[in-house]
N, C-alpha and C positions, 0 to 999 in steps of 0.2 A: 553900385553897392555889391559886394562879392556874395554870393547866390543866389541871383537874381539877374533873370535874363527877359527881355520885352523882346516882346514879339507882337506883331498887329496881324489881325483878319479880320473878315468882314463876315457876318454870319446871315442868313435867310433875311431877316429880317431889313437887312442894311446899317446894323449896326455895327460899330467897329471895338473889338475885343483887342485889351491889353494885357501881354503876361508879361506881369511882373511879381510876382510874390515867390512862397514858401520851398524852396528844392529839397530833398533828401537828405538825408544825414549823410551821403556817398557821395553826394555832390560837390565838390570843389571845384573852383576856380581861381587861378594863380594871375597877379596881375602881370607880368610879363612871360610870355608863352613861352615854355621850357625848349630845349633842345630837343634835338629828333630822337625817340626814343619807340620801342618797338610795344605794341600793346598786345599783339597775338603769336606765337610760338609756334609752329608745328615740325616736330622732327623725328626727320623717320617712322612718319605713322604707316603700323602696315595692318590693313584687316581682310578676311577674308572669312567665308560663309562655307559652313561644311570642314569635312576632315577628307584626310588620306589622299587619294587622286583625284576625289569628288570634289576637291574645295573650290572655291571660285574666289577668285583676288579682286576682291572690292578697293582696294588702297593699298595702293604698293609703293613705299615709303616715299611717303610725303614729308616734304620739304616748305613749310610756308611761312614767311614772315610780315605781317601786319603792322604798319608804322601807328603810330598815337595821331587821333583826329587827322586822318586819313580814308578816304574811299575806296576798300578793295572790290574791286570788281571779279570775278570768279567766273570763267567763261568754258564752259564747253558745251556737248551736244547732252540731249537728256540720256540718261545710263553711264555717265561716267563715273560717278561717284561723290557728287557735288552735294546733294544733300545729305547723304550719308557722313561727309566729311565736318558739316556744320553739324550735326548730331552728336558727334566725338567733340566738338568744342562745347557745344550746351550740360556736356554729360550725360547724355543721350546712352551712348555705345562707348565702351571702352576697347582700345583698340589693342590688338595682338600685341603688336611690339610699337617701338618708339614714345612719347609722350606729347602733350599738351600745355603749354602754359599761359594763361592770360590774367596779365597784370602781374604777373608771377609768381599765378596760383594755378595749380592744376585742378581741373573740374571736380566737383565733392569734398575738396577741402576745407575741414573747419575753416572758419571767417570768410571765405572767399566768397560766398554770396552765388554762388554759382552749380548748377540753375539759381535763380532769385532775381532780385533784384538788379543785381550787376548786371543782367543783360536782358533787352529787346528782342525776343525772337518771333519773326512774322514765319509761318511753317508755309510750305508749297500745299497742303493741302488747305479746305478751308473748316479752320479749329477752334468756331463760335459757336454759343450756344443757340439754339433756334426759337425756344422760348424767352428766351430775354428782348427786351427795345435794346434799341443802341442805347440807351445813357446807361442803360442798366449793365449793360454790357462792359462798357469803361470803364461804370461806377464800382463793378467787381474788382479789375484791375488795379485803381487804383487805390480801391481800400485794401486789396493784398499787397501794394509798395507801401499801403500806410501814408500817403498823402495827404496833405492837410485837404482839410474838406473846399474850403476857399478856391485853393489855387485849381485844384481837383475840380473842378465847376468852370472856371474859366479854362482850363486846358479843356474840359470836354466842349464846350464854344467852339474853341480855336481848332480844332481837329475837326471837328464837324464843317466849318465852314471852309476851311483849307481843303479836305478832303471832297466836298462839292458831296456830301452826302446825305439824304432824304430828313425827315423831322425825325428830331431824338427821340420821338414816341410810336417809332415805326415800327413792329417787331421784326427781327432778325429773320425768321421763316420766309416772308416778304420779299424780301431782299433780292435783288437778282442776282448770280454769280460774281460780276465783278465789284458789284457793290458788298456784299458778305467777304471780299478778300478785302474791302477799302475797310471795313471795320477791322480785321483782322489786322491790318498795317496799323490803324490808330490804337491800336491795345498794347501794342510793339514801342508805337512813341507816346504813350501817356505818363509815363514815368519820367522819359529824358532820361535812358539808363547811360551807361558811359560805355558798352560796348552795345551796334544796333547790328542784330543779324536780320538779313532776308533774301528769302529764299524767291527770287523769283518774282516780285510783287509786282511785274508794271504788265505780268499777263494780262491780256484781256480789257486792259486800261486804255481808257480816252488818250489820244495821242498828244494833246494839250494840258491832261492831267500829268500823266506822262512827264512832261516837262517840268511842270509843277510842282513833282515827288521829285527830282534831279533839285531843280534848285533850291529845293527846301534842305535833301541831305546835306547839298555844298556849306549851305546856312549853319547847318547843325556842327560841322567840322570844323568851322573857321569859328565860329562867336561860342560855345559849348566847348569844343573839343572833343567833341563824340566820334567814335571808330565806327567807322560802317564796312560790314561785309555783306556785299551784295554780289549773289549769282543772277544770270540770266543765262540765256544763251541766243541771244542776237548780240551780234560780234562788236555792230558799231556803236552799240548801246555801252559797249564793257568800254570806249574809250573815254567816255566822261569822267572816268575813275581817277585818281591820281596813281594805283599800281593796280598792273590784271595779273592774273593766273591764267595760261592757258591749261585745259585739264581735259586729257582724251587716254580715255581706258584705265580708270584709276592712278594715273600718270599726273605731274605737274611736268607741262612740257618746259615752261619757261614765266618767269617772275621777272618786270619789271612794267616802269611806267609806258603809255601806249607810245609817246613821240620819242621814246627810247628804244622800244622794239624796230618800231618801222624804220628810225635810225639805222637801228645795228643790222636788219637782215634789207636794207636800201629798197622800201619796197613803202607804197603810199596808204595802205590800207592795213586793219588790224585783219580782215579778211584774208588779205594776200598772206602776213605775216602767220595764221595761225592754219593755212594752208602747208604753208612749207615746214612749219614746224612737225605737222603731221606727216605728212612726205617724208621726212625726215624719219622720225620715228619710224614709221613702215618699213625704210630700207635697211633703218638697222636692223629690224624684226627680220626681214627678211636674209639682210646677209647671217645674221645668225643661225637660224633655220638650214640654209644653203652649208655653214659647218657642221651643221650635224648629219645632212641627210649628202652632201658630196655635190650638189649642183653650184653655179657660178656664180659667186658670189656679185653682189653690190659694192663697190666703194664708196665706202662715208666715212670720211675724214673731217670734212669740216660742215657745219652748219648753213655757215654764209654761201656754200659752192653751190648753185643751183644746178650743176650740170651733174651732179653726182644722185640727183633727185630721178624720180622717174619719170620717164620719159613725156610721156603728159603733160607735165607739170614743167619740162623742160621746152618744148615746143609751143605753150599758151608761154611760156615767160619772152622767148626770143619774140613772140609777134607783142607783146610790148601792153598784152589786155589781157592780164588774169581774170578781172574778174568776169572777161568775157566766154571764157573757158569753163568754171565753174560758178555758179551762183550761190551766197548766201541768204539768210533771211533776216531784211535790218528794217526796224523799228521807221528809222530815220526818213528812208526813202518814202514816208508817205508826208513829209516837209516837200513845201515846195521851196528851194534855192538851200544853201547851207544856212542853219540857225544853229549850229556849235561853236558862235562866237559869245553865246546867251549863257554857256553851260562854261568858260574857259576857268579851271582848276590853277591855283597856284599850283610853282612848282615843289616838289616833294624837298621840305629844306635837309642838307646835311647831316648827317645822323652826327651825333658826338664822339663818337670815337672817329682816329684819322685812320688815312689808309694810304699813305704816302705811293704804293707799289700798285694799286687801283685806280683808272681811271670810271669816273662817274657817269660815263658816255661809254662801259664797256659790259658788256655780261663776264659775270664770274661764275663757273662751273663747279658744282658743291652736290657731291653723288651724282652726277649726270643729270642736275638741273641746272639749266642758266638761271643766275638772279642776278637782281641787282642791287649791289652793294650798298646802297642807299635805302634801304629795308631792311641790314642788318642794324640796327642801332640797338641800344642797351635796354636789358628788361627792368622795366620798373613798374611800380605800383599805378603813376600815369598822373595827368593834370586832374581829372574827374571823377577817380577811382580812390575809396578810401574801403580795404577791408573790415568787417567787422561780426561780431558775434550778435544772435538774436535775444535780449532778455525777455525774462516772463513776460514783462505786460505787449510786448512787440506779438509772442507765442497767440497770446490770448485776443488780439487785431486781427490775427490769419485766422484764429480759427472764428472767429466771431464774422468775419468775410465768408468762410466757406459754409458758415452755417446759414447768412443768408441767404447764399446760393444756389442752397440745396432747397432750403424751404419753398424761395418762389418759383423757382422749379416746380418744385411739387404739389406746390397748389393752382400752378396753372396748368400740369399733366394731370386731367381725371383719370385717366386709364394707368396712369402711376400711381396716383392715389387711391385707389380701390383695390391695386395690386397688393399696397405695402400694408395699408388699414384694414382693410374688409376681407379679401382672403384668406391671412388669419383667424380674424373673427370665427367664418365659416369654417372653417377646420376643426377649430376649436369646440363648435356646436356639433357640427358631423362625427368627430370623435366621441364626445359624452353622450350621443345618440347611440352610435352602430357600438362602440366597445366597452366606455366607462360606465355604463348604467349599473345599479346595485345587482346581481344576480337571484334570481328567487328558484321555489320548488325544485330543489335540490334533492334526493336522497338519501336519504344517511341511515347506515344501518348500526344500530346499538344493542352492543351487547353491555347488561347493568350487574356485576356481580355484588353488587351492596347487598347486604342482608341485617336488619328490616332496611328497602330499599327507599329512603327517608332526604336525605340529602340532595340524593344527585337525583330524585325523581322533581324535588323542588329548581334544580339547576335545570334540568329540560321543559319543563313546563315552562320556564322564563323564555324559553329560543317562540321567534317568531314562527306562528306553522307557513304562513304565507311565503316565507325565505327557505323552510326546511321543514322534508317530509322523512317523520321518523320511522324507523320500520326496527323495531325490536327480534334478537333471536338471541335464541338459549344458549348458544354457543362462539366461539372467536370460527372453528369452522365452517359453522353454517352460514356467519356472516361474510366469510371472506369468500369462498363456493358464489355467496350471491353478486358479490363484487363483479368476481371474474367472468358471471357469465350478464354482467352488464346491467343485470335488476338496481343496484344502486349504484 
C-alpha cells in the first residue's frame, strides 16, 4: 500500500514491533523506482572566517553531487571542513559564494521545508535535552514532524529496540556518552525524512551496533529511498557508501564510488587511494609555491603517475605495502576475517541523462575535482520529497510541541523555576520596599497671600501632616532663602 513501509524489531521485552502505518504528508513513494536523479547539489561553495589577510578558507569551492537513495559517505581527517559543509546544506551557514540545492530548493526557501521536516539531521555534538526520558525525547520530535500519534509510538518501539537502547523511562542525564549520541541518531530517523544527514554517528559505537546502523541505512535507501549523507573519518568505514567524497583542507579531492576510485588510481584500498590523492594535492601546493618563491618545482601531470608523488609515497608504492608505510585508523580491523560481504551496496544505477563521450569506469575533471559522472544526474524534486507550505493549524502543532517542551522542562529545573517565578516576585517586593513606598514629612514652605485667608486655609488643613510639614512665611523671599539653604 503506497506509504507504508513494515519494518520488524524486537524490543526489551521480546516482543516483535510492526511498522506499518501513517507517513507524512512529504512522504511518497512511487511504485517503480525512477531513474538516477541527483538529490543534493553543491557548487562552487566557497566560505571562509574573518576578512582581509586574516581570513581563513573553510570551503573552497566545493563541488558535490548526491544521487537520490543513495549513501554518500564524506571522508576526511577532523578540521577539514566536513561539518561546516553539512551546516550550509541544513541552512546552518550561508556560504560566501557558490550555492546549494536539494531537491531543487535551496535552504530557507519558502515550501522547501528546509531546516524542517525535509531533513534528519544527527549533529557531531551531543544535542539532547538532559531533562527529558528518552520517549519524551522522540515524543518532542515527532510531534514537531506532526506525526500521527499511532505510528509515532510504534516508531518509538522500533528505534528503541534497533538502537539497543536502555528503558524509555530513563532520563537523558543518565545516559552515557555513546548512548546520548544513539538518541540523538534516533531523533534524526523518527520521522523517515527523505534527506538523512549525520555527522559522524558510529563514534564511540559498539562495533556490532555499528554494523546494525550500516545495514539499517542500506534498508532505508533501497525500500524508502532516503538520501543519506554520512561523514566519518575512518576511511574503510566510507566504502560501505555507494559514493565517497574525499575532503582534505576544505578541498573535495575526488567524487566517486569506492571500487571506482581504487579502479581508476589501481590501488586496493580506500586508504591507499586517499593517500595519493593527498600526495597529490601536496605537490601541486608545493610546485605552486616553488613559482612563486623560484625553488624546483614538482612535476604533476597526472594523478594516476605515482612517480611524480613524493618520494615517500613513491618508495612504500614500489615495495608493494602502503599500507605498511603509513597507517590509518579503520573501524573494520577490530572484525575478525572480512564481513563487507554483509554490507555489499548495489551498484549506483545510470543517471538519465546519456553521456556517449564518458566512460562510467572514468573520472571526469570539473574545476580540478575528479567526479564521477554517474552522480551527475538531473535535479528533481525526488521519489520521497514533496515541497510544501505550513497552514495555520500545522503553525499551531509546533508551537503547541514547543510549549510542551519548555513547560517540562521547567518543572523538572527547580533552579529554573525559581529563577523565572520567584526572582521576580522578589524584585518586585524589594522595590515597593527600598523605593515605591509613599514618602512622608516632607517640608513645605507656604507663603498664603489670601486675604481673609479662608479658602486655601481650608485646602491646607485637608493635606495629611504625617506626609507634609508646613512651615508658613510672610514672604516668596523668605521662603525661597529657606529653600536654598536646605531648611525645607
Amino acid at each position: 500500500m503506497p506509504g507504508q513501509t513494515q519494518v520488524d524489531a524486537t524490543d526489551d521485552a521480546g516482543n516483535t514491533v510492526t511498522l506499518c502505518s501513517y507517513r507524512p504528508a512529504y512522504d511518497r513513494k512511487l511504485s517503480v523506482p525512477p531513474l538516477q536523479r541527483t538529490a543534493v547539489e553543491v557548487k562552487r561553495v566557497k566560505l571562509s572566517y574573518g576578512s582581509g589577510h586574516k581570513a581563513k578558507i573553510i570551503l573552497n569551492k566545493i563541488n558535490l553531487n548526491v544521487p537520490e537513495a543513495n549513501i554518500y559517505g564524506l571522508l576526511g581527517p577532523s578540521g577539514c571542513g566536513k561539518t561546516t559543509l553539512l551546516r550550509t546544506l541544513i541552512g546552518r551557514i550561508k556560504p560566501d559564494q557558490g550555492y546549494v540545492r536539494i531537491f531543487g530548493f535551496q535552504p530557507n526557501e519558502p515550501g522547501s521545508q528546509i531546516p524542517g521536516p525535509a531533513i534528519g539531521y544527527m549533529p557531531q555534538e551531543i544535542a539532547v535535552y538532559d531533562d527529558f526520558t528518552i520517549e519524551e525525547t522522540l515524543l518532542y520530535f515527532g510531534r514537531l514532524f506532526r506525526l500521527n500519534p499511532r505510528f509515532l509510538k510504534e516508531r518509538i518501539e522500533f528505534l528503541l529496540a534497533f538502537l539497543d537502547l536502555p528503558n524509555k523511562s530513563r532520563m537523558v542525564i543518565n545516559l552515557s556518552g555513546g548512548q546520548k549520541r544513539r538518541v540523538s541518531l534516533a531523533a534524526a530517523l523518527v520521522h523517515s525524512p527523505p534527506l538523512l544527514i549525520l555527522d559522524e554517528p558510529t563514534v564511540g559505537v559498539d562495533p556490532l551496533l555499528r554494523q546494525s546502523i550500516w545495514q539499517h541505512l542500506v534498508t532505508l535507501t533501497q525500500s524508502e529511498r532516503i538520501t543519506v549523507i554520512i561523514t566519518t573519518h575512518y576511511i574503510e568505514e566510507a566504502r560501505l557508501a555507494n559514493v565517497v567524497g574525499l575532503m582534505r583542507q576544505g578541498k573535495l579531492l575526488a567524487e566517486n564510488s569506492p571500487e571506482e576510485l581504487m579502479s581508476q588510481y589501481k590501488l586496493d584500498s580506500l586508504e591507499d587511494v586517499f593517500l595519493k590523492l593527498c600526495m597529490t594535492d601536496m605537490s601541486i601546493k608545493a610546485a605552486a609555491l616553488a613559482t612563486t618563491t623560484g625553488l624546483e618545482t614538482l612535476s604533476v601531470t597526472d594523478p594516476n603517475n605515482s612517480h611524480n608523488l613524493h618520494p615517500h609515497y613513491h618508495l612504500m608504492a614500489t615495495n608493494g605495502d602502503l599500507k605498511n608505510g603509513l597507517k590509518f585508523p579503520s573501524v573494520f580491523s577490530l572484525y575478525s576475517g572480512n564481513k563487507e560481504s554483509s554490507y555489499t551496496l548495489p551498484p549506483t544505477p545510470t543517471p538519465a541523462r546519456a553521456n556517449n563521450n564518458t566512460s562510467t569506469t572514468q573520472l571526469v575533471e570539473e574545476d580540478g575535482l575528479f567526479i564521477n559522472p554517474i552522480s551527475l544526474g538531473t535535479m528533481s524534486r525526488g521519489a520521497k520529497y514533496d515541497s510544501r507550505r505550513l497552514d495555520a493549524g500545522e503553525y499551531c502543532s509546533t508551537i503547541m510541541a514547543v510549549t510542551w517542551k519548555n513547560f517540562t522542562r521547567t518543572r523538572r529545573n527547580v533552579p529554573l523555576l525559581l529563577f523565572q517565578f520567584v526572582l521576580p516576585a522578589i524584585q518586585v517586593i524589594l522595590f515597593c520596599l527600598c523605593i515605591g513606598a509613599d514618602p512622608f514629612n516632607i517640608n513645605v514652605a507656604i507663603v498664603n497671600e489670601e486675604f481673609p485667608p479662608f479658602l486655601s486655609r481650608i485646602f491646607l488643613d485637608k493635606i495629611n501632616p504625617h506626609l507634609v510639614n508646613q512651615y508658613n512665611f510672610s514672604s516668596f523671599d523668605d521662603a525661597i532663602n529657606a529653600v536654598k539653604r536646605g531648611e525645607m
